[in-house]
LOMARBA-487227 format. One record per residue (C-alpha): residue in three letters; x, y, z. Coordinates in Angstrom, 3 decimals, decimal comma. Each point is the difference from the previous one (the first is absolute). Layout:
<nodes>
> Ala	X	Y	Z
...
</nodes>
This chain:
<nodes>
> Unk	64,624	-6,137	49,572
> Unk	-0,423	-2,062	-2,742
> Unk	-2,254	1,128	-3,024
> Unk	-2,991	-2,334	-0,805
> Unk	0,167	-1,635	-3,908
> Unk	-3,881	-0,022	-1,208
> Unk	0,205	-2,888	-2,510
> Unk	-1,211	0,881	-3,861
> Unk	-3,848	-0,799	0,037
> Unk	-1,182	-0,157	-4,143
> Unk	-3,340	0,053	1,661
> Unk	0,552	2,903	1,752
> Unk	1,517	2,449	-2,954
> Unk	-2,963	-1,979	-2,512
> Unk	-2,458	1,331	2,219
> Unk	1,176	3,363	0,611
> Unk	0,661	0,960	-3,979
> Unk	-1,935	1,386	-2,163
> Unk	-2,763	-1,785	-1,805
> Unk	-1,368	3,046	-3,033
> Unk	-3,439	-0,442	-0,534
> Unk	-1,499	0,176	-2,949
> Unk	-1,681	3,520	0,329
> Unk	3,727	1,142	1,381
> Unk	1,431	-1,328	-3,058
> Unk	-2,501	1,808	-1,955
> Unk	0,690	3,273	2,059
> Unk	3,554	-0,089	0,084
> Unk	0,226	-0,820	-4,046
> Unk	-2,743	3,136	-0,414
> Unk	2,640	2,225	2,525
> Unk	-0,238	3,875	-1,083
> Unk	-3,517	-0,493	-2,587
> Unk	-3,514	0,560	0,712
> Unk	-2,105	-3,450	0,806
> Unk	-2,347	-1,214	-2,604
> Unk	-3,413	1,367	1,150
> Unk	-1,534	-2,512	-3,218
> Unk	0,584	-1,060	-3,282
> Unk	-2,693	1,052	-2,208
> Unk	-2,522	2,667	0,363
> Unk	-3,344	-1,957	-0,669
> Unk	-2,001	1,218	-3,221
> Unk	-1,841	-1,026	-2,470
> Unk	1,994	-0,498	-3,299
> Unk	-2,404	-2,662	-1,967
> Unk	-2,015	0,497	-2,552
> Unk	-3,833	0,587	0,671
> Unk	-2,436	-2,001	-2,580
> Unk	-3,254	1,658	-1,126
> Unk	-3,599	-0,452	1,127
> Unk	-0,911	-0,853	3,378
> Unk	3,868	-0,484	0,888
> Unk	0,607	4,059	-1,175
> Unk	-2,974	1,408	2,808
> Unk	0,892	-2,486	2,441
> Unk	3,142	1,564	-0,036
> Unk	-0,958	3,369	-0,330
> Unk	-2,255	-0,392	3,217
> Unk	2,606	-1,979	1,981
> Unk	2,702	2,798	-1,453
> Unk	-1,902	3,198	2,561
> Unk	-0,144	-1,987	2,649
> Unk	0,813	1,573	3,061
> Unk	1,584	-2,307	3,244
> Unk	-0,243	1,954	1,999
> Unk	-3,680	0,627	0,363
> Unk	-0,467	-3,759	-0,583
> Unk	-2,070	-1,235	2,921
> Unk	0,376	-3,453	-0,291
> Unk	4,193	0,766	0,197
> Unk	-0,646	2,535	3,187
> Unk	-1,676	-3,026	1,508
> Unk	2,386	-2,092	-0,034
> Unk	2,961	2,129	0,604
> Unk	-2,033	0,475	3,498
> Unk	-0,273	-3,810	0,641
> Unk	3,876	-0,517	-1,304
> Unk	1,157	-1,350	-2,910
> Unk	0,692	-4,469	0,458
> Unk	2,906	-1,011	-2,808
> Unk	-0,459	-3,090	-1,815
> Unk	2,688	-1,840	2,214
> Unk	-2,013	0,685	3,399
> Unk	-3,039	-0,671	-1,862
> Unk	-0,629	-3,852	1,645
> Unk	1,336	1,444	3,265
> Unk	-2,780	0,009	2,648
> Unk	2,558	1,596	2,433
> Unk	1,007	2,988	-2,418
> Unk	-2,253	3,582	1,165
> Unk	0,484	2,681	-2,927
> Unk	1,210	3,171	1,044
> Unk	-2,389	3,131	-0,803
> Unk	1,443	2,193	-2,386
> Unk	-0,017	3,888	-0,824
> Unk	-3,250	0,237	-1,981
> Unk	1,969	1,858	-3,087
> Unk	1,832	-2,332	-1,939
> Unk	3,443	1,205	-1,351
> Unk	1,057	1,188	-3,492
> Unk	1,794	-3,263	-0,800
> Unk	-3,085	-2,562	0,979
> Unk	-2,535	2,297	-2,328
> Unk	2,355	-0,176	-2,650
> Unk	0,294	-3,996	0,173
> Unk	-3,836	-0,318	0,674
> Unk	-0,533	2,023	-2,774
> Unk	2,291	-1,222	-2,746
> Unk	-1,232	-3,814	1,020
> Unk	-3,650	0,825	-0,400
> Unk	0,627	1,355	-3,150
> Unk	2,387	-2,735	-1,255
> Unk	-2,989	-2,799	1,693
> Unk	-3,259	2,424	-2,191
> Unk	1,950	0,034	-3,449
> Unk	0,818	-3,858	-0,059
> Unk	-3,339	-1,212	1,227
> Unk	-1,986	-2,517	-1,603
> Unk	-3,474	2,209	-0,534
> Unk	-1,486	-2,943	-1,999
> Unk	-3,925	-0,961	1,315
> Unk	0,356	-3,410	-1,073
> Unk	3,193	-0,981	1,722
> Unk	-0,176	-2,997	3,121
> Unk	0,947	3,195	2,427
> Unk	-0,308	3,688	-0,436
> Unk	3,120	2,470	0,173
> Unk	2,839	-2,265	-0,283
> Unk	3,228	1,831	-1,065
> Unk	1,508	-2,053	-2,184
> Unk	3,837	0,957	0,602
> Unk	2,519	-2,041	2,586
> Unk	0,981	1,742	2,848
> Unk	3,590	0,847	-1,601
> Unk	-1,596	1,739	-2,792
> Unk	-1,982	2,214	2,053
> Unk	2,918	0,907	2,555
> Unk	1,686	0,807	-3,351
> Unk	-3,126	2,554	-1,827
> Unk	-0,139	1,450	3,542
> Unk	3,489	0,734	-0,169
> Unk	0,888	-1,898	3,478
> Unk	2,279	-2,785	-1,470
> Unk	3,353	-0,096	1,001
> Unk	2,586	-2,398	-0,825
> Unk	3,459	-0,135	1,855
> Unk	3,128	-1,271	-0,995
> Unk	0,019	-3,376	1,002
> Unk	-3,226	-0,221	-2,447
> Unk	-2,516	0,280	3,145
> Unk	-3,589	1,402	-1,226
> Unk	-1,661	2,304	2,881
> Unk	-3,480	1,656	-0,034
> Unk	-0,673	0,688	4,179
> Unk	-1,670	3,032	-0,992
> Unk	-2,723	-1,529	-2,350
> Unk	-0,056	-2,917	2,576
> Unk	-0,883	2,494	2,773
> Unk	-2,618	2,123	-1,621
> Unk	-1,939	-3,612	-1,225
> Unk	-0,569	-0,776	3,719
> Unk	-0,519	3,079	0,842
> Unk	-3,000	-0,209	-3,040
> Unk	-0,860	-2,868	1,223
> Unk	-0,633	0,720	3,395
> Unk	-2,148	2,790	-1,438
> Unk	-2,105	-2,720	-1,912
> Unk	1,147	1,709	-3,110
> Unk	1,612	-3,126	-1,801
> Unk	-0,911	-3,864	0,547
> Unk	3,859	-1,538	0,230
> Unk	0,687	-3,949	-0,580
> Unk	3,703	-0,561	1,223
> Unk	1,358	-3,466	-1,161
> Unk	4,071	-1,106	0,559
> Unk	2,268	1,167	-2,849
> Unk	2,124	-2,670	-1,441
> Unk	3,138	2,069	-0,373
> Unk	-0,077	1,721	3,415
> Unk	-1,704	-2,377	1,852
> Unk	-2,203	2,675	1,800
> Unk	-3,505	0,671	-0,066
> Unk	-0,605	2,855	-2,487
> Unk	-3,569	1,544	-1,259
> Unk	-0,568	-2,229	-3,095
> Unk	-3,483	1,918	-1,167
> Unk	-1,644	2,759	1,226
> Unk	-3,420	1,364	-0,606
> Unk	-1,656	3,214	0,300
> Unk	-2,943	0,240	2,472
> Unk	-3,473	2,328	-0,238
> Unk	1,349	2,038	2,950
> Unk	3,440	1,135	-2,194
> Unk	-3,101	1,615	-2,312
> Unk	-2,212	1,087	2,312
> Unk	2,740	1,902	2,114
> Unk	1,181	2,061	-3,199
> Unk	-3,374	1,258	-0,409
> Unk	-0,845	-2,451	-3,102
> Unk	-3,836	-0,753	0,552
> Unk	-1,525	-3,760	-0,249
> Unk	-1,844	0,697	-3,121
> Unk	2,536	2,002	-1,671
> Unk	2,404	-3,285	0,134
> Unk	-3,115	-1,869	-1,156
> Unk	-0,223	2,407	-2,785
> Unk	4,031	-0,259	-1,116
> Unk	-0,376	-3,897	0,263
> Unk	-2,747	-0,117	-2,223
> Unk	0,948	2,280	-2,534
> Unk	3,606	-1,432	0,286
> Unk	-1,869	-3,508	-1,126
> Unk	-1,689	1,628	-2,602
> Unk	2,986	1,463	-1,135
> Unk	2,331	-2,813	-0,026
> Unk	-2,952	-1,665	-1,800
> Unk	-0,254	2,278	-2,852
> Unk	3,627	0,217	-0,666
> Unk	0,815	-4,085	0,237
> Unk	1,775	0,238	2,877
> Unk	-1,849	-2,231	2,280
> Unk	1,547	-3,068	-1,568
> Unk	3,062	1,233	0,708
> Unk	-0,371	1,046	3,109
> Unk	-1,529	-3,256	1,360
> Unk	3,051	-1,614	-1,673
> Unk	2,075	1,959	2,034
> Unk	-1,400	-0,622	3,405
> Unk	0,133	-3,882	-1,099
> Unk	3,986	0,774	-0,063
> Unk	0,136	1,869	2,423
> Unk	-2,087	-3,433	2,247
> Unk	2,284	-2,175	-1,660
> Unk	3,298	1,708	1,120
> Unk	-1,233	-0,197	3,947
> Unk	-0,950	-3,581	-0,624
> Unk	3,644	-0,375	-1,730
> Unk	1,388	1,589	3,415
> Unk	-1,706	-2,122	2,150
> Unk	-2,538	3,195	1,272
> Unk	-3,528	-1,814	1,047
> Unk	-2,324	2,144	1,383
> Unk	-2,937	-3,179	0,285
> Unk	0,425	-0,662	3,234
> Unk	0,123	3,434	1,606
> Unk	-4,007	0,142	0,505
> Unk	0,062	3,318	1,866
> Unk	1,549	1,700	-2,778
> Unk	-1,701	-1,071	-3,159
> Unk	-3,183	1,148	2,436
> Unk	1,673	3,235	-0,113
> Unk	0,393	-0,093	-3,470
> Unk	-3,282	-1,150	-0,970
> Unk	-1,555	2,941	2,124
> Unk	1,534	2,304	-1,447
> Unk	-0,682	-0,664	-3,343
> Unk	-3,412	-0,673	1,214
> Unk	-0,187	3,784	1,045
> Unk	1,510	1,353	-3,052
> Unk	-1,895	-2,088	-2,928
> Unk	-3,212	1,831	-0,274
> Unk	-3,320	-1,800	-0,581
> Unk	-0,151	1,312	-3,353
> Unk	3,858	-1,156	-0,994
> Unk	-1,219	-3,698	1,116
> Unk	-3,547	-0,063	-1,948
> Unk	1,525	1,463	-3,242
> Unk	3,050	-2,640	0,638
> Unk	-2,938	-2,948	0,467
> Unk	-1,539	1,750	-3,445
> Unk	3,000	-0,286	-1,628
> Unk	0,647	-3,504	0,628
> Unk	-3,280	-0,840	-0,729
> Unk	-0,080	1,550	-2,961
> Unk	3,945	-1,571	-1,110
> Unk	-1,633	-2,985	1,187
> Unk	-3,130	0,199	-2,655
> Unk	2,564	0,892	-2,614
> Unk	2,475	-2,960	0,685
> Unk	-2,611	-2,594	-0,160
> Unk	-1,815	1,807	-3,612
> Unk	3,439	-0,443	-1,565
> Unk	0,459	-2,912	1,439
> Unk	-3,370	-1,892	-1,714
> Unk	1,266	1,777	-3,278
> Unk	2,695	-2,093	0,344
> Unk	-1,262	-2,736	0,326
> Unk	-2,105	0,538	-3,068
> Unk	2,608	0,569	-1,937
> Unk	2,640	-2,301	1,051
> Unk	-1,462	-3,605	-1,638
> Unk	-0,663	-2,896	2,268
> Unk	1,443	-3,289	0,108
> Unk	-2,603	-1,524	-2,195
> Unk	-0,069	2,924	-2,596
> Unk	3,758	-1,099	-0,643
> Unk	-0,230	-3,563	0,184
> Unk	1,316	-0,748	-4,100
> Unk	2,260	2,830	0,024
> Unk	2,065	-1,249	3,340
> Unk	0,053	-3,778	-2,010
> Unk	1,086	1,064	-3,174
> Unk	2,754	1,872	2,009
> Unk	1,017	-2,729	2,531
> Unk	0,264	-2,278	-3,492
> Unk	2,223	2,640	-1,684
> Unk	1,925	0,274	2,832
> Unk	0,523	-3,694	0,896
> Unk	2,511	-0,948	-3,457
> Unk	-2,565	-2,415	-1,448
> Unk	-0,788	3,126	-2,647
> Unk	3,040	1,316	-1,818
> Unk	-0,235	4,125	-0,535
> Unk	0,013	-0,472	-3,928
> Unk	-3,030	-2,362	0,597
> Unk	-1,461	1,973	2,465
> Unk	0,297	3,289	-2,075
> Unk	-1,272	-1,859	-3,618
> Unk	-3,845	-1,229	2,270
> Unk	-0,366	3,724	1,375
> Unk	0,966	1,468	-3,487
> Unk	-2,496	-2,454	-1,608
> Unk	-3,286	0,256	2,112
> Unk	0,899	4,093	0,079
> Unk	-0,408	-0,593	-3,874
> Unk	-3,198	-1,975	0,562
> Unk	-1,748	2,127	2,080
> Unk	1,766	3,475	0,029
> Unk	-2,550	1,504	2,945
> Unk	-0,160	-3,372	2,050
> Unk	2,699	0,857	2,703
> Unk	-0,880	4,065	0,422
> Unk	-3,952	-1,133	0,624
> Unk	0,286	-3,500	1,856
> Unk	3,498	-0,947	0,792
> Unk	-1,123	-3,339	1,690
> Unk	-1,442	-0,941	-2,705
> Unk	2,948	0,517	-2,344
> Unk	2,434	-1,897	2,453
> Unk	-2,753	-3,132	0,609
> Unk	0,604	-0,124	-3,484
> Unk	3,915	0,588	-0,062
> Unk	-0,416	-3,281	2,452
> Unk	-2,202	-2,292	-2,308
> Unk	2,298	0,913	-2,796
> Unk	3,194	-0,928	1,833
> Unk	-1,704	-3,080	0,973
> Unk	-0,211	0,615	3,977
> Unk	-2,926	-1,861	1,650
> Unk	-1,701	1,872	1,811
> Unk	-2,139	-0,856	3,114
</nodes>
């Protein structure tokens, strides 16, 4: 009985060898040490500024998460990530209502890193603006991490902004980066309910706004400070960040700061303005008083424009003014037209 010859298929052997996958590779080249569990433990290493920054801080700093109710709540409906979030076919899975060690930590380090670079200033366009890239603050909340190839990750700060944001803590516009090519949260803005669920009252933000004004006020830092958010709108107009046409969200804003800016904030704001107002226009008719009118230097801008056109020579020039001074020593200190009418007669200009 004769033995069968298969023929040599590459197909065949192609198909049946081994393709390693990429979490394989990763296994097999970690073989015999302990996975990565993460990177960084999340925490707070910036630097807190004083005044309103310092006790929004301190109140944001004893927060407990798990005896938030707003984060119970939604750990019962189920959590929807950012890339499910236009999804009409995704359903959220309920959660456990406790949330773990590692997702208080990054809540807690990001609202810390969001309350000590906020923009607290009354007069700004939109209230609570924190005025750092989204790089920066994966960095101060010690979640950057940057591999060897040069690849910048932050999934943890990523994760905890939606999960702030479903909370209708923060107020996220997310525009397309020009060096990834993704969308990525280009500004973010604190809300009245990231207060309000830390215990801060309505009138005791009031109160820190206002005396934050009056503050920056008396120490000339509101010049400096509306300077700054100028940059800071020039730099997302320089990256191509236009928030014009998103209606529903500058109505967000604009209620927000409605809720915030007391009545009192606004009517001493309309007094001051008034009152800058008053003052710019007084100084402005002194001015005027003082500066001289056409007419009041008609003689003076002639006797000039002759000088200055090379039918006078400077020795000539020099030898009239020297002359009449001689003649009438007080003539150009009490009426200076009159003293260059006759500077003009002298030189033999007609004048009309």
């Amino acid at each position: 009985m004769s033995e069968q010859i298969i023929p040599f298929s590459p197909v065949a052997a192609s198909a049946g060898a081994y393709r390693p996958s990429r979490r394989g590779e990763a296994n097999r080249l970690r073989k015999g040490q302990p996975k990565t569990h993460r990177n960084n433990q999340p925490g707070y290493i910036g630097k807190t500024p004083r005044g309103m920054a310092a006790k929004v801080v301190a109140c944001f700093r004893q927060h407990d998460w798990c005896r938030n109710a707003d984060l119970i709540e939604l750990r019962r409906t189920g959590y929807t990530p950012y890339s499910r979030m236009f999804d009409a076919s995704f359903i959220p899975k309920p959660m456990r209502i406790t949330p773990r060690s590692e997702s208080r930590e990054a809540l807690t380090s990001l609202s810390l890193t969001l309350a000590a670079n906020c923009d607290y200033s009354p007069d700004s366009d939109y209230l609570f603006e924190v005025m750092l890239p989204v790089e920066d603050i994966a960095r101060r909340m010690n979640a950057l991490h940057v591999y060897e190839n040069g690849r910048k990750a932050y999934d943890v700060l990523l994760h905890a902004l939606r999960v702030m944001e479903q909370l209708d803590y923060v107020v996220v516009h997310r525009d397309r980066d020009a060096d990834s090519g993704q969308n990525k949260p280009m500004r973010i803005f604190l809300t009245d309910r990231c207060f309000t669920s830390r215990g801060i009252a309505v009138e005791s933000i009031r109160e820190w706004l206002h005396k934050y004004r009056q503050w920056a006020v008396a120490s000339g830092l509101a010049e400096s400070m509306k300077e700054k958010y100028q940059r800071h709108l020039l730099k997302m107009a320089r990256l191509g960040i236009n928030i014009d046409r998103h209606h529903s969200l500058k109505n967000r804003l604009r209620q927000i700061k409605r809720w915030v800016v007391s009545p009192e904030l606004r009517e001493e704001k309309a007094r001051t303005a008034a009152d800058l107002g008053a003052v710019l226009d007084e100084q402005t008719r002194k001015v005027r008083q003082l500066r001289p009118g056409k007419e009041a230097t008609r003689y003076q801008n002639a006797w000039r424009r002759y000088a200055a056109g090379g039918q006078l020579t400077m020795v000539a020039q020099m030898s009239l003014e020297n002359a009449l001074k001689a003649e009438f020593p007080t003539l150009l200190a009490t009426n200076a037209e009159k003293f260059y009418q006759l500077l003009l007669e002298r030189a033999g200009v007609p004048l009309s």
